[in-house]
C-alpha positions, 0 to 999 in steps of 0.5 A: 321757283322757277320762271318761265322766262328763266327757264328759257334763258338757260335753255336757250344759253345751252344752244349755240348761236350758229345752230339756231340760225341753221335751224331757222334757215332750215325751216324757211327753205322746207317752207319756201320749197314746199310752196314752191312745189304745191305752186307748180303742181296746183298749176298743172293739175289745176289746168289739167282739171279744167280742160276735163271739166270743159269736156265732162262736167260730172268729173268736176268733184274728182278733178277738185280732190286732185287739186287739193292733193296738190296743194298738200304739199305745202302743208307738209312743208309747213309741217316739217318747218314746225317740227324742225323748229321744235328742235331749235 
């Protein structure tokens, strides 16, 4: 019988290190570039959506979904990140 702690162990022993460390790096730049974009884009639509709420109130259900297409962006980067930890 197989442990899981064995099977691990040899999958891991068949990786080299310096593709897992890649791999990590990897990941955190798709997470921190993800966030740094949806943080930049959450900034100019958001106060692009207030000014429109400031002048026409009843867009306020439309400007909130541009913002949250906005913040979408990080969500793919968080997803990339996984994926690519998948692989590692």
């Amino acid at each position: 019988m197989v442990t899981p702690e064995a099977a691990i162990g040899q999958l891991a022993s068949s990786i080299p290190e310096g593709v897992v460390g890649w791999g990590y790096l990897a990941a955190a730049i798709a997470v921190g570039l993800g966030a740094l974009g949806a943080g930049i884009a959450v900034g100019l639509v958001g106060a692009a959506a207030v000014g429109t709420i400031g002048e026409r109130p009843e867009l306020m259900g439309r400007t909130l979904i541009f913002v949250g297409l906005a913040e979408g962006i990080a969500i793919y980067g968080l997803v990339i990140a996984i994926m690519i930890l998948g692989r590692v």
